[in-house]
PASEBA-1860 file (N, C-alpha, C; in nm, 3 decimals):
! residues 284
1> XXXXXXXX> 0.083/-0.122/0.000/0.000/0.000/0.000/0.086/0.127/0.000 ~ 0.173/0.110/0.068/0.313/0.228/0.097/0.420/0.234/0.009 ~ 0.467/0.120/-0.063/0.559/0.071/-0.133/0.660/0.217/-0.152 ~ 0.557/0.303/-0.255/0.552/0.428/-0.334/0.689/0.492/-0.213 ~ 0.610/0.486/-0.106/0.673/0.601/-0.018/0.854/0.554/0.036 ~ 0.879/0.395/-0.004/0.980/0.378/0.064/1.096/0.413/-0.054 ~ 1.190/0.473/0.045/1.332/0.486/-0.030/1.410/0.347/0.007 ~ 1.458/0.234/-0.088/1.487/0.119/-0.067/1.652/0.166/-0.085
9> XXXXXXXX> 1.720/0.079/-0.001/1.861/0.117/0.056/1.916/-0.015/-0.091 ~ 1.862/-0.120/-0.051/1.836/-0.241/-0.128/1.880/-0.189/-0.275 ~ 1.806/-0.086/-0.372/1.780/-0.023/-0.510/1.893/0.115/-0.531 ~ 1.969/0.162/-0.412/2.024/0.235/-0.420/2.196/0.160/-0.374 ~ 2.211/0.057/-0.295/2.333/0.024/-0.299/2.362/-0.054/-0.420 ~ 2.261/-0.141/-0.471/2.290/-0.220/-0.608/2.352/-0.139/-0.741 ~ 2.250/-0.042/-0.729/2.329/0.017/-0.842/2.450/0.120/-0.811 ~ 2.504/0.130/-0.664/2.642/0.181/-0.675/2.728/0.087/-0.652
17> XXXXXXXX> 2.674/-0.043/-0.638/2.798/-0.177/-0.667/2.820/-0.185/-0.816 ~ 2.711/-0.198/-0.907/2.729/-0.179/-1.040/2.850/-0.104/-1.067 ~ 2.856/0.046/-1.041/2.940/0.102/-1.084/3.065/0.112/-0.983 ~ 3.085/0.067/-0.860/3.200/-0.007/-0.819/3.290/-0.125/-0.886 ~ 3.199/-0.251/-0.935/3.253/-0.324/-1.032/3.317/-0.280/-1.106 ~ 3.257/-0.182/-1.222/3.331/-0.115/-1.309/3.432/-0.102/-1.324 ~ 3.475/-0.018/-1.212/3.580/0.083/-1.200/3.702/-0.034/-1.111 ~ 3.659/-0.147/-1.056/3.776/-0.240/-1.022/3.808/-0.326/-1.134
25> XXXXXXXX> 3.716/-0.350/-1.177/3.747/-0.407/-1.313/3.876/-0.297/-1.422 ~ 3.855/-0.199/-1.464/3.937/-0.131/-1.455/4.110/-0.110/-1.374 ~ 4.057/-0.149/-1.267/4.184/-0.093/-1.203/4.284/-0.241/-1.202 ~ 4.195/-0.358/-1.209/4.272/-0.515/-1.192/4.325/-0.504/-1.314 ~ 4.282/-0.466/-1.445/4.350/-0.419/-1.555/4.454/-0.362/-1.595 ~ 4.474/-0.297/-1.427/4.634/-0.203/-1.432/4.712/-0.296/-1.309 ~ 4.665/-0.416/-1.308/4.762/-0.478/-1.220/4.773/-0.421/-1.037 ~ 4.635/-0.361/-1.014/4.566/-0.286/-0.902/4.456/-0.394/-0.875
33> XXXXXXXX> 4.503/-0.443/-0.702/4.360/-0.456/-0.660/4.301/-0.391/-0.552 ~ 4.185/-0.275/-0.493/4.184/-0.205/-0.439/4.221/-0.320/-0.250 ~ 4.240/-0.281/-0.179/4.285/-0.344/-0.044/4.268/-0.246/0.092 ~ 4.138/-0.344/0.167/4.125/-0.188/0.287/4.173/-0.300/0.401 ~ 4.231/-0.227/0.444/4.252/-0.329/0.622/4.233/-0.273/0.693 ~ 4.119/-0.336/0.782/4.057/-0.337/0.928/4.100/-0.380/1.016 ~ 4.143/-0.263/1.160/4.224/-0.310/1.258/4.120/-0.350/1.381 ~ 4.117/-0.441/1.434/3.977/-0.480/1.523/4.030/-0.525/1.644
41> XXXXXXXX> 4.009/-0.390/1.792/4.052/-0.447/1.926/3.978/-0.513/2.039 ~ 3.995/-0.626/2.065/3.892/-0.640/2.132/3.833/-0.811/2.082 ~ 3.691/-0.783/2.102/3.639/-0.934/2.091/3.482/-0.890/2.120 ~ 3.489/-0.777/2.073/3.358/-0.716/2.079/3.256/-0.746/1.953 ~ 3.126/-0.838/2.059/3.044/-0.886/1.917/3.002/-0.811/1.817 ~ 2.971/-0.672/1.822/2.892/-0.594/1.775/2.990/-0.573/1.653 ~ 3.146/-0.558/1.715/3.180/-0.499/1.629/3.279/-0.588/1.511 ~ 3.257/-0.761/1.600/3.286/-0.851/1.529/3.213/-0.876/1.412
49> XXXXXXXX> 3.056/-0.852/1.445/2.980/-0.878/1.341/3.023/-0.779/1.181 ~ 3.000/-0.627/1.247/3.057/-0.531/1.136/3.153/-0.563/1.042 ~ 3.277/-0.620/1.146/3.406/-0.656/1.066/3.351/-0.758/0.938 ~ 3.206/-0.872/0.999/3.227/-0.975/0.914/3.178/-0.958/0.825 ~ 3.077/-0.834/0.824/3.016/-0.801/0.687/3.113/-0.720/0.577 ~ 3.191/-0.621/0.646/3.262/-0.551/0.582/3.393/-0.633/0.486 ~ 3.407/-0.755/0.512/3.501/-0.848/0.490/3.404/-0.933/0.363 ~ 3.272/-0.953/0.421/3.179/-0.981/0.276/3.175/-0.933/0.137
57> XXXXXXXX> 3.119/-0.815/0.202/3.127/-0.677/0.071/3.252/-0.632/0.038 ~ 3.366/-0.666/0.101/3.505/-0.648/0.014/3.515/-0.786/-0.061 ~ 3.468/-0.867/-0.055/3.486/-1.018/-0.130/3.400/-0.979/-0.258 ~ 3.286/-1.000/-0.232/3.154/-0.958/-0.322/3.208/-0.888/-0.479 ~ 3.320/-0.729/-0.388/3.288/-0.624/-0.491/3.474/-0.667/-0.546 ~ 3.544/-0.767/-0.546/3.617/-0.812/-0.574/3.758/-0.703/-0.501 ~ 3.735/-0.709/-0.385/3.866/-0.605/-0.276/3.933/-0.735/-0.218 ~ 4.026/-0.664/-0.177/4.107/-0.727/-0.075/4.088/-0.666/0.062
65> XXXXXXXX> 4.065/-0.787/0.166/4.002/-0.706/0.248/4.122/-0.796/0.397 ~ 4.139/-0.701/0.488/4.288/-0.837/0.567/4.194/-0.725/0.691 ~ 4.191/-0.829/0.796/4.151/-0.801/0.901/4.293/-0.842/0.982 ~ 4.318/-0.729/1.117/4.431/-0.713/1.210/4.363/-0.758/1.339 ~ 4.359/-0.820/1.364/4.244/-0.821/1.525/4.385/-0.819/1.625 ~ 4.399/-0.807/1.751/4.441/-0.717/1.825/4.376/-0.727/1.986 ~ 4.477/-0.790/2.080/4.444/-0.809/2.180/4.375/-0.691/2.287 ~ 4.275/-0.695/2.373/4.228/-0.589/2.441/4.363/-0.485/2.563
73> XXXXXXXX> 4.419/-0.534/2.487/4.513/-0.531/2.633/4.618/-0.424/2.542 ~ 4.637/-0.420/2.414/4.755/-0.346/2.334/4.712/-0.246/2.358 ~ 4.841/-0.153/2.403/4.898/-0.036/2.396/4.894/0.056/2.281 ~ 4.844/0.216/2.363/4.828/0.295/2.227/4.940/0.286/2.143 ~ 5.044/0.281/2.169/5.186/0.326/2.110/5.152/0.168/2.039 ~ 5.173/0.097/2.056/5.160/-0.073/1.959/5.064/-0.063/1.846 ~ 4.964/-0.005/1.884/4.801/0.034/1.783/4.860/0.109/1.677 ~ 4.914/0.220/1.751/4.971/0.337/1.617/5.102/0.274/1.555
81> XXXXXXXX> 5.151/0.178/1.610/5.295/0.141/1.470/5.235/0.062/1.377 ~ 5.101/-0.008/1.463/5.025/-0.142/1.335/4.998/-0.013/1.232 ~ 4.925/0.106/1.242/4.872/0.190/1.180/4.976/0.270/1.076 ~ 5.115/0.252/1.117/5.230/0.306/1.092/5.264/0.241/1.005 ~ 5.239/0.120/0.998/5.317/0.019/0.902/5.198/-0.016/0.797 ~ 5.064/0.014/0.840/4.993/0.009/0.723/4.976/0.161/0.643 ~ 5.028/0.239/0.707/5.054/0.396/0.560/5.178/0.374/0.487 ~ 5.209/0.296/0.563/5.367/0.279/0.486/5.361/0.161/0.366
89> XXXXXXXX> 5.263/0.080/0.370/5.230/-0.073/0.285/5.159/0.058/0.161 ~ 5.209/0.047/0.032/5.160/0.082/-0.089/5.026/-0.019/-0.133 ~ 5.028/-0.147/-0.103/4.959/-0.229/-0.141/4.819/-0.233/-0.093 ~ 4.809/-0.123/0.054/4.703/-0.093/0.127/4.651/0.020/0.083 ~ 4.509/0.015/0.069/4.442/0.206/0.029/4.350/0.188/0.100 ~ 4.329/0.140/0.208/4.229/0.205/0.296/4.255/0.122/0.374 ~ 4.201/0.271/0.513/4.267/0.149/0.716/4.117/0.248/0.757 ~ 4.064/0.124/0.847/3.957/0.126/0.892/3.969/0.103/1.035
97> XXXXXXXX> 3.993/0.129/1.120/4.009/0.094/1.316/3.853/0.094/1.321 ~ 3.817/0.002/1.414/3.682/-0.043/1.448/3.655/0.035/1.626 ~ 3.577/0.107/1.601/3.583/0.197/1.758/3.401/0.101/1.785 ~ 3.366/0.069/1.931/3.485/0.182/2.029/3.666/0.038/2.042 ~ 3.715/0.151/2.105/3.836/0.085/2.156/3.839/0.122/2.305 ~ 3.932/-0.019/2.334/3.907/-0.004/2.494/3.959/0.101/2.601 ~ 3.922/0.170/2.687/3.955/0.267/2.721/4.062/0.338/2.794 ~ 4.166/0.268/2.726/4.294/0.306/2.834/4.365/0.332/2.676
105> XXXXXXXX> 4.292/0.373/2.534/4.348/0.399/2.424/4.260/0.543/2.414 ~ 4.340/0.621/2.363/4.287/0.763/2.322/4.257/0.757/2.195 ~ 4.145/0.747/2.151/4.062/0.717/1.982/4.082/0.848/1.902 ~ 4.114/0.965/1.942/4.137/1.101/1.879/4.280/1.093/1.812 ~ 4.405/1.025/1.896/4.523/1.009/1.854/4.515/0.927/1.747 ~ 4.458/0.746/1.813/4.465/0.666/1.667/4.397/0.709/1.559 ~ 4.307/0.740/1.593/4.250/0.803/1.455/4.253/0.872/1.354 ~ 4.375/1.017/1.419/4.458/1.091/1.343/4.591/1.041/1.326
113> XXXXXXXX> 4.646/0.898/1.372/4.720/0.864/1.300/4.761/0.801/1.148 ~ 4.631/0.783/1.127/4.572/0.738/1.003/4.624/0.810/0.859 ~ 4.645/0.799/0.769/4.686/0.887/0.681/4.572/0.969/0.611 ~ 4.565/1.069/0.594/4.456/1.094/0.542/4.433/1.069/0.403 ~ 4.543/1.011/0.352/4.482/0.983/0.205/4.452/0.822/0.235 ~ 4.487/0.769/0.312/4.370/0.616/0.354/4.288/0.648/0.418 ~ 4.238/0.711/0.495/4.116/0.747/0.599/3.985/0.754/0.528 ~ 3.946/0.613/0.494/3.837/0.602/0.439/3.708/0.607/0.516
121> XXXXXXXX> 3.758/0.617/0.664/3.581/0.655/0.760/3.581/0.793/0.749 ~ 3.671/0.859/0.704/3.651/1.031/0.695/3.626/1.104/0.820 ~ 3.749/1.029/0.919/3.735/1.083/1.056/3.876/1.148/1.079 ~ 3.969/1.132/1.050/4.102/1.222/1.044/4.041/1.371/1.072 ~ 4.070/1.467/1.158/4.112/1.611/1.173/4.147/1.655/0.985 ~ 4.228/1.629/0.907/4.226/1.663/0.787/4.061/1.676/0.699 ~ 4.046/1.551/0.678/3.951/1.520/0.653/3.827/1.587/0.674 ~ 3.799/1.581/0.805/3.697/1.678/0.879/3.697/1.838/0.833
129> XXXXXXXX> 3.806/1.870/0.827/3.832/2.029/0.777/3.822/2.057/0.689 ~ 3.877/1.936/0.577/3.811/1.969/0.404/3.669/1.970/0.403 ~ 3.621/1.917/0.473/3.520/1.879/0.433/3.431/1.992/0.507 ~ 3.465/2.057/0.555/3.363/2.198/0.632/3.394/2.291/0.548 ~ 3.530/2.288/0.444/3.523/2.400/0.374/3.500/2.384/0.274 ~ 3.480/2.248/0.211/3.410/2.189/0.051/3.536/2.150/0.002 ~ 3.628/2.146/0.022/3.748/2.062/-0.050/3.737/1.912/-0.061 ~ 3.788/1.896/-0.177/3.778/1.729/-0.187/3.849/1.661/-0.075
137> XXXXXXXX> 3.786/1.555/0.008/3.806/1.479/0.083/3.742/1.367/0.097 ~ 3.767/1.265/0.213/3.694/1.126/0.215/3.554/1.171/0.302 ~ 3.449/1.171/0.256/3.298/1.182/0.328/3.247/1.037/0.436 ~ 3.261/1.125/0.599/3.186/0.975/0.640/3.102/0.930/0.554 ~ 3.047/0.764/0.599/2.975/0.678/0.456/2.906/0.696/0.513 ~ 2.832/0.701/0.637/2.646/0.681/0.678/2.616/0.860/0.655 ~ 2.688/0.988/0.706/2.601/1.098/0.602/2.577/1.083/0.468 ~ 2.729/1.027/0.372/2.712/1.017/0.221/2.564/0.976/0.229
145> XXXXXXXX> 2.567/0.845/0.309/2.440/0.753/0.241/2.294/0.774/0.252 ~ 2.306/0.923/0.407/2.217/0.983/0.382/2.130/1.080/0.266 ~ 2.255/1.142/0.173/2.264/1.217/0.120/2.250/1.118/-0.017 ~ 2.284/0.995/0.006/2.250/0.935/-0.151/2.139/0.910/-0.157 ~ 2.093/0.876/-0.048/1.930/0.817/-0.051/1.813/0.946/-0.095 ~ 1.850/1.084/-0.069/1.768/1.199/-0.086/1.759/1.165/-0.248 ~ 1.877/1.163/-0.304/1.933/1.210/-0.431/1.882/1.097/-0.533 ~ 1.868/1.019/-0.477/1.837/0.842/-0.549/1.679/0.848/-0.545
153> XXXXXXXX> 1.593/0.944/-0.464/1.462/0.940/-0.435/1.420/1.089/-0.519 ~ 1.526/1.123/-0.594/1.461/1.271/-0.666/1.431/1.409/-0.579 ~ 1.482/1.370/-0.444/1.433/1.497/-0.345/1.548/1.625/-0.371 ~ 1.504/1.728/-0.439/1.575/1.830/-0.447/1.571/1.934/-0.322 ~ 1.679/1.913/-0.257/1.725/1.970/-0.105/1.731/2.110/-0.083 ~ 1.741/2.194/-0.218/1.788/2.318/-0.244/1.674/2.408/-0.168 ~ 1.701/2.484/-0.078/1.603/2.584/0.006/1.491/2.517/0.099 ~ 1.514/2.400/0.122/1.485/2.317/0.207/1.504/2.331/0.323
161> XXXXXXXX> 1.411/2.312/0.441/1.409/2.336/0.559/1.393/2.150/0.664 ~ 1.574/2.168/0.679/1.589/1.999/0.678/1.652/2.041/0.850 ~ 1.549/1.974/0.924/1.631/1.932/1.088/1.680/1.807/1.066 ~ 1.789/1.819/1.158/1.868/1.686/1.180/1.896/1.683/1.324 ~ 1.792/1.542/1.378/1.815/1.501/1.543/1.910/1.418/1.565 ~ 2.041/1.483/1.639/2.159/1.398/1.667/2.289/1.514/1.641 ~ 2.388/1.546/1.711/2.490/1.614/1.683/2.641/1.531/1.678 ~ 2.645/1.396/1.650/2.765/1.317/1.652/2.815/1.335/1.556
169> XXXXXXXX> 2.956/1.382/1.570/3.073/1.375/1.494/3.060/1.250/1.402 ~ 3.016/1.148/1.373/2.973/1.067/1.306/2.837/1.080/1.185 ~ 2.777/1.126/1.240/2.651/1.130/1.175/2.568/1.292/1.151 ~ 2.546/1.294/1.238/2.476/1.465/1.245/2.564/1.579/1.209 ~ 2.681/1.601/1.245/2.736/1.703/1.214/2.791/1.698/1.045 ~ 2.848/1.570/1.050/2.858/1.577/0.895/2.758/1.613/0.782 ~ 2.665/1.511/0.829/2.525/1.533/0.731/2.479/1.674/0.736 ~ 2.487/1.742/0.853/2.487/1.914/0.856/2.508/1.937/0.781
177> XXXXXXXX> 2.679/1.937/0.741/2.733/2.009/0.678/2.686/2.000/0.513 ~ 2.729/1.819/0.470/2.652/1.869/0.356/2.541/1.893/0.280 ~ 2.462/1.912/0.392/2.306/1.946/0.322/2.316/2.073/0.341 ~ 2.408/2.183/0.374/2.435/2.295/0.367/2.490/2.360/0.271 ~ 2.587/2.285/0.257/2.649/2.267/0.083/2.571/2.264/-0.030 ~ 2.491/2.192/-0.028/2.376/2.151/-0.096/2.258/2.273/-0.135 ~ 2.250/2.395/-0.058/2.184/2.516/-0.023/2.058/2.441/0.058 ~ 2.091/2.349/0.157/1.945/2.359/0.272/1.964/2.455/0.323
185> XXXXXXXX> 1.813/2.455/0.404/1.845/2.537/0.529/1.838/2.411/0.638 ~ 1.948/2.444/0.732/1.971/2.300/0.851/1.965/2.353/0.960 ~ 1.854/2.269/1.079/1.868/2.295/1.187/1.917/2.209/1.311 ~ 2.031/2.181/1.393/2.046/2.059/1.470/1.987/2.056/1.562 ~ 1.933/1.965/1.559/1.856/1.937/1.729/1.942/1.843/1.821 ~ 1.916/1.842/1.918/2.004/1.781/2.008/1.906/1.749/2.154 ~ 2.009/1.662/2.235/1.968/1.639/2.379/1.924/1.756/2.483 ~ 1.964/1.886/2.434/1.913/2.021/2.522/1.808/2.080/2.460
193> XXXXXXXX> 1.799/2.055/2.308/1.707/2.122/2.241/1.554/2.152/2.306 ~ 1.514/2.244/2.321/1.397/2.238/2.385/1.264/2.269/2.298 ~ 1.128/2.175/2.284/1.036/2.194/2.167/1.104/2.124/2.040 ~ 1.133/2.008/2.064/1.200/1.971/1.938/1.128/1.913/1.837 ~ 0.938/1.880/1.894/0.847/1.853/1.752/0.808/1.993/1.717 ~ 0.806/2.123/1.773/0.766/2.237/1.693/0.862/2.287/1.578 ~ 1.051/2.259/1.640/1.059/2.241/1.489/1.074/2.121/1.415 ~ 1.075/2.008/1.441/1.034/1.875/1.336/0.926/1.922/1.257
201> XXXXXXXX> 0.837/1.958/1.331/0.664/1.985/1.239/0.680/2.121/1.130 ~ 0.805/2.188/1.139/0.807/2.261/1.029/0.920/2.224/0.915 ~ 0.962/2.112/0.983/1.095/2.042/0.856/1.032/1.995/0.714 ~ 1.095/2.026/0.577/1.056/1.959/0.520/1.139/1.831/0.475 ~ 1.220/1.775/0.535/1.307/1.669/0.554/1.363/1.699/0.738 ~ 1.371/1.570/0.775/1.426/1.503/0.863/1.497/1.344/0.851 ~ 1.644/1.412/0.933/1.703/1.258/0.912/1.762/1.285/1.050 ~ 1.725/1.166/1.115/1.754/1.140/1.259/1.837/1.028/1.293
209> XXXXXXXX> 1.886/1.029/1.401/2.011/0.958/1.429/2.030/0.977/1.553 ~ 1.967/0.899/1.614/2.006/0.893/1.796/1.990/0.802/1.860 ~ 1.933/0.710/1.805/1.982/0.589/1.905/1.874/0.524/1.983 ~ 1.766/0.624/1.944/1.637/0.583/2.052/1.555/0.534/1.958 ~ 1.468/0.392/1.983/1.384/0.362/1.943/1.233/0.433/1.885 ~ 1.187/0.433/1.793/1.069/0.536/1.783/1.033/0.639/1.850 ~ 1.101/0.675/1.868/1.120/0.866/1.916/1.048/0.965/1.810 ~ 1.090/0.918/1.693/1.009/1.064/1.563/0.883/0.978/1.539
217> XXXXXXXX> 0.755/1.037/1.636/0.622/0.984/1.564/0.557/1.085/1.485 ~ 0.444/1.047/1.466/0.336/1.082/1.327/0.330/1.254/1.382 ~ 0.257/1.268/1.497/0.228/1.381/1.518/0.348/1.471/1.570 ~ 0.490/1.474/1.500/0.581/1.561/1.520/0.592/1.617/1.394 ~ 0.546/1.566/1.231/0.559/1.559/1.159/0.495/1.653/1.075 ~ 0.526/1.713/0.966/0.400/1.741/0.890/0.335/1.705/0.775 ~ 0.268/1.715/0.705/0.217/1.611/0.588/0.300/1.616/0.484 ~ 0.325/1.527/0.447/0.453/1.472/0.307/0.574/1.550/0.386
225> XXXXXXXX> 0.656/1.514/0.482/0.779/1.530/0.516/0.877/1.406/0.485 ~ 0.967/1.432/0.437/1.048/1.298/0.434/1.153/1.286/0.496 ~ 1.139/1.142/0.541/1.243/1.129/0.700/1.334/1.024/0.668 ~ 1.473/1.036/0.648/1.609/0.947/0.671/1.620/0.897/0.803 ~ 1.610/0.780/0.834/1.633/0.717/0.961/1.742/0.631/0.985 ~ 1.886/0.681/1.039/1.985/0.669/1.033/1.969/0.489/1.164 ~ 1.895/0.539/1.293/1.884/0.467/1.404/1.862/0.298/1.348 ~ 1.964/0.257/1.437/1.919/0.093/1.469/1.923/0.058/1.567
233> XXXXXXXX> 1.784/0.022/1.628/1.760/-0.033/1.734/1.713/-0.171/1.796 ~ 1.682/-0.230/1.879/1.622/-0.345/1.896/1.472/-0.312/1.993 ~ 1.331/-0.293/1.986/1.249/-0.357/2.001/1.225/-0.427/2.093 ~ 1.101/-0.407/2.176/1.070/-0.540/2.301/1.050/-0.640/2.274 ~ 0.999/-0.603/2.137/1.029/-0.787/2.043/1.133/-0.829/2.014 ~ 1.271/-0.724/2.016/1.323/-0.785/1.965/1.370/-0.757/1.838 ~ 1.307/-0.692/1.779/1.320/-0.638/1.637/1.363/-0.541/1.601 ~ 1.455/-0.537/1.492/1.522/-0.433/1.431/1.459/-0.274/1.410
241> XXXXXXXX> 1.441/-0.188/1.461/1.391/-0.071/1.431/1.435/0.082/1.417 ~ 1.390/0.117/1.367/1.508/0.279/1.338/1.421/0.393/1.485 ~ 1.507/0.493/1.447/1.467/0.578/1.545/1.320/0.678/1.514 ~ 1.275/0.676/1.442/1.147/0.688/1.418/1.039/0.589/1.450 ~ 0.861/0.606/1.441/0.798/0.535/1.452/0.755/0.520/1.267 ~ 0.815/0.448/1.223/0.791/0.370/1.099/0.602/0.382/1.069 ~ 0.570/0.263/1.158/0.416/0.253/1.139/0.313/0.358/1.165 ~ 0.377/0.436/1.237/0.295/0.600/1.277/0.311/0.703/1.158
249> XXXXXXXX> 0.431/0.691/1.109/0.460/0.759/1.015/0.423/0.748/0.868 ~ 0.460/0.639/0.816/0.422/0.605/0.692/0.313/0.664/0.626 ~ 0.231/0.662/0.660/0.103/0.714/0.639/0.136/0.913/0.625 ~ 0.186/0.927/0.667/0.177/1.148/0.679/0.339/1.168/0.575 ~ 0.410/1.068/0.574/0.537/1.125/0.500/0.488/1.104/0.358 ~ 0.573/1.192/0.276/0.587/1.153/0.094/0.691/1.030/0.101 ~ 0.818/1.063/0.173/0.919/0.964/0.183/0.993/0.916/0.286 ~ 1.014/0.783/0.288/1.080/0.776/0.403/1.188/0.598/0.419
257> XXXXXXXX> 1.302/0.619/0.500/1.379/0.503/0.465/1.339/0.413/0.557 ~ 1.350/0.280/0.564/1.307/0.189/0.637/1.424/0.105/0.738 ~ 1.402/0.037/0.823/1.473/-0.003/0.897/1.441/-0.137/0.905 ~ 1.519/-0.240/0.887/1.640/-0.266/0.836/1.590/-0.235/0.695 ~ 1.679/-0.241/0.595/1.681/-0.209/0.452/1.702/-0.048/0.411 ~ 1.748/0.022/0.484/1.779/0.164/0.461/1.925/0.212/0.453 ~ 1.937/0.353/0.531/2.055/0.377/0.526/2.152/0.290/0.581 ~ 2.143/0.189/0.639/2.267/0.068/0.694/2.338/0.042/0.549
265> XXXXXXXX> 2.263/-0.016/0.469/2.283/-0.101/0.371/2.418/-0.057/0.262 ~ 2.351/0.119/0.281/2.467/0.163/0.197/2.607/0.243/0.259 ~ 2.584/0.259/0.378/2.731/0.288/0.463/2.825/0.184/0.422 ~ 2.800/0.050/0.441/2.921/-0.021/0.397/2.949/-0.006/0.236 ~ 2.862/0.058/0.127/2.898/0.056/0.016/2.974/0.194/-0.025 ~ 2.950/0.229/0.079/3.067/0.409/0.084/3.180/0.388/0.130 ~ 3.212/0.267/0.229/3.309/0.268/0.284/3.429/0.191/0.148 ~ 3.327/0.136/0.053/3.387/0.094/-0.052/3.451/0.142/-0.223
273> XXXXXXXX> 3.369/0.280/-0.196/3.370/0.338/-0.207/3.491/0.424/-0.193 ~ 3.511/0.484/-0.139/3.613/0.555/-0.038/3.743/0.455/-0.067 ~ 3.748/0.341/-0.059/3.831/0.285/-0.040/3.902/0.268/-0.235 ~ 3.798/0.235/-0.289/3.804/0.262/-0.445/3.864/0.411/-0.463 ~ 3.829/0.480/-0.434/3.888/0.611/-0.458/4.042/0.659/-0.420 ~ 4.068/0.650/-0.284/4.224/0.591/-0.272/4.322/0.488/-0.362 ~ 4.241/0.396/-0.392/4.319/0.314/-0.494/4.328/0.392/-0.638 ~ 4.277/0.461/-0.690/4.226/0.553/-0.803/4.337/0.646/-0.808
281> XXXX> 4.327/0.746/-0.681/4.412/0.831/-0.603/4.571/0.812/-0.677 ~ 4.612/0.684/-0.582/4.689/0.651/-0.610/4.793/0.575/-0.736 ~ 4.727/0.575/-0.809/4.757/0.563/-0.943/4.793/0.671/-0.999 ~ 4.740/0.780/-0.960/4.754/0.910/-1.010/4.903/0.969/-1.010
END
């Protein structure tokens, strides 16, 4: 009955694997195979699972993909020479550290130890700065994928009045930025924000990202708003759900992404992305 209204993550990562193929196909042609390595501390399921998908979709899209796993117990200084010796490997174009890391490691250091021409999560201090002033740089993949999904659904952003609930250096602030770029108008909402459905109810896009289970319902909304739902959550059932109320909503939005099958789907295809592009880079 809704079909119409969903932006499928499903229809938008397929066809940027399409043209990922391509372009490795291409590059195995020059005796290039793109190669990201993931450094993983710990024994953390959550983020074991990530690793195992990300190790999928580098198989899939024909990458080389080498996972470092890494006792809970290593030392920042040990973390940053693994990191040291992979800017230094030519054969590597993209390093991925799997956060969180355990807390006797400072994640601001490893993270900017990274090179920024491998820093395919687009979290480097470099990175971050191109990217506030529009210079070419690596784009976190879950804003990109926010921003692909608008673009893949025909939504022209230009003078648009787009809130975004969530201010993480990960997600919200980036996506800020480039839907600003873009000529929105952006407003962040946050944990202090006070009245935060009076302005939801005047957004004409919302993409949220916080972590809370169905938090954006129907009546925050206004009629045909379209909502990016970054959130994955689990449900008293049990079940996968974004940070919106999906079933409250559906009905009052023009558009909106779904959970599971949304923006998840294509973060890992940015991160491949990204990682293709360094290999590209580097040929240059």
């Amino acid at each position: 009955m809704y079909e119409e209204k969903i932006i499928s993550g499903k229809e938008v990562s397929t066809l940027a694997k399409e043209n990922i193929a391509a372009r490795v196909e291409a590059l195995k042609a020059k005796g290039v195979t793109p190669k990201l390595s993931v450094v993983i501390v710990g024994e953390s399921p959550a983020s074991q699972s990530y690793v195992k998908g990300t190790k999928k979709s580098c198989a899939e899209s024909g990458f080389d993909c080498e996972v470092i796993a890494l006792e809970k117990t290593v030392s920042q200084l040990e973390l940053i020479k693994v990191i040291d010796s992979l800017n230094k490997d030519a054969a590597v174009h993209g390093i991925l550290i799997q956060f969180p890391l355990p807390e006797h490691i400072d994640e601001y250091s490893v993270m900017n130890a990274i090179s920024s021409e491998k820093d395919v999560d687009g979290f480097t201090a470099i990175n971050v700065g191109n990217l506030n002033i529009g210079k070419d740089c690596f784009v976190p993949c879950t804003p990109q994928a926010c921003v692909d999904m608008l673009d893949h659904a025909g939504i022209d952003v230009v003078g648009k009045d787009v809130v975004v609930i969530g201010r993480s250096n990960t997600v919200g602030r980036p996506v800020a930025t480039l839907l600003t770029q873009k000529s929105a108008t952006v407003t962040i909402c946050h944990t202090k924000t006070r009245n935060i459905a009076e302005k939801t109810r005047m957004a004409d896009i919302i993409i949220i990202a916080i972590g809370v289970a169905g938090f954006l319902k129907a009546d925050m909304i206004k009629e045909g708003a379209v909502i990016i739902d970054v959130g994955i959550n689990q449900n008293s059932e049990g079940k996968l759900c974004g940070d919106a109320d999906f079933d409250s909503c559906i009905g009052k939005v023009s558009k909106i992404t779904p959970v599971p099958g949304g923006v998840g789907l294509l973060t890992r295809v940015n991160l491949l992305k990204n990682t293709l592009k360094s290999a590209e880079n580097a040929q240059k």
